[in-house]
N, C-alpha and C positions, 0 to 999 in steps of 0.2 A: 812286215810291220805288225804289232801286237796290239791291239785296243785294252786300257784299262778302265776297269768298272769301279768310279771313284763312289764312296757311295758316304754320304755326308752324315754327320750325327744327327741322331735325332733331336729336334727341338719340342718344344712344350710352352704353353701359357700358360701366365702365373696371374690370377687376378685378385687383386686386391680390393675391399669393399673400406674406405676410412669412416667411422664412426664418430660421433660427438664433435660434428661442427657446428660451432654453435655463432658463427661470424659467416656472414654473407661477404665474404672482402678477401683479396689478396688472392693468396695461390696456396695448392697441399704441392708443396717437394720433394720428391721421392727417390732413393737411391735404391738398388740393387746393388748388392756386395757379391762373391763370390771367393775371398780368402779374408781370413782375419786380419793379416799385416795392414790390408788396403779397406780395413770395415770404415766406414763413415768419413774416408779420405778419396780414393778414388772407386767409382761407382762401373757396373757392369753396362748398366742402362737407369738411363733417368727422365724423369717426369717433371714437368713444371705445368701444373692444371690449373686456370680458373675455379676463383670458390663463388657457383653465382646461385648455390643455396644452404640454409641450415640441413643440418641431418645426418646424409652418409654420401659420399661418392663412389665410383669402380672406377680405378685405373687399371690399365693391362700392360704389364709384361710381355712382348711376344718372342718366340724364335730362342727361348732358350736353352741349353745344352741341358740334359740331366745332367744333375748335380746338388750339393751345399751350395745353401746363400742364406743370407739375413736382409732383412730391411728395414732402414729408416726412414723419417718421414719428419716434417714438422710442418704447421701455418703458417706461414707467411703473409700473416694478417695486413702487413704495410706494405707489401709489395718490394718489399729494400733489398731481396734477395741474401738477407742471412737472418739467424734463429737468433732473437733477440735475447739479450739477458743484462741481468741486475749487476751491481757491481760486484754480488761474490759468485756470479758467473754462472748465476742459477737463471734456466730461461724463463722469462718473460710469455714466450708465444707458444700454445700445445704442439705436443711432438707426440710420437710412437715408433716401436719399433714390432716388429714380428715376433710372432708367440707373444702381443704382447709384456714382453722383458721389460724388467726394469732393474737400473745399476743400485745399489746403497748409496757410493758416492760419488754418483756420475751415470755416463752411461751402460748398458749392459753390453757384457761381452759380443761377443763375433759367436758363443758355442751356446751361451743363452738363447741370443736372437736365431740360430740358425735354423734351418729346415731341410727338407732332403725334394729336390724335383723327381722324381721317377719319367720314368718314358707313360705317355698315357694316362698320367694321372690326373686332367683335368684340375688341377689345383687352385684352387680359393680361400683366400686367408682374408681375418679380420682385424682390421688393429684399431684400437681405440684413441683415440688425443687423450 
């Protein structure tokens, strides 16, 4: 009988710092993506935080694979659990994305928003609403 030595990928944490909350209320929503087909439709890992101050929060990422990813985020100032908007579908409630990005008309891509995780890299990003 032969024993095999499975030895797993390594993972890594991504922590995120959201800036310019400026509403004590609702929740910050936060997707992790990891391909463009599936960017701001289905998420790697996700967050639904209490906002119980102005300022900035840290969510964490944890256990993820090195790799590309992007993220989104928005307030959830009402708690309704979706990104509120006008009738020409322009939102209503602060959002961001990583790096930062922003679309012209809409959102910003999957290769705008994206980043690279390295093995070790202790990674920290800031997004602003």
């Amino acid at each position: 009988m032969s024993a095999f030595n499975l030895q797993q990928s390594p993972t890594e944490t991504i922590t995120v710092e959201v800036t310019n909350i400026k509403e004590a209320s609702g929740f910050i929503r936060i997707g992790l993506y990891d391909r463009k087909d599936v960017f701001m439709k289905k998420s790697v890992q996700y967050h639904k935080v209490p906002v119980h101050q102005t300022g900035s929060c840290k969510i964490n990422f944890e256990n993820i694979p090195t790799g590309r990813y992007a993220i989104s985020l928005y307030h959830d100032k009402n708690g309704n659990g979706k990104l509120d908007s006008n009738f020409m579908k322009i939102p209503k409630e602060p959002y961001g994305f990583s790096n930062n990005a922003s679309g012209l008309f809409g959102p910003p891509s999957f290769e705008q928003a994206s980043f690279e995780v390295q093995k070790e890299a202790n990674l920290m990003l800031k997004i602003k609403l």
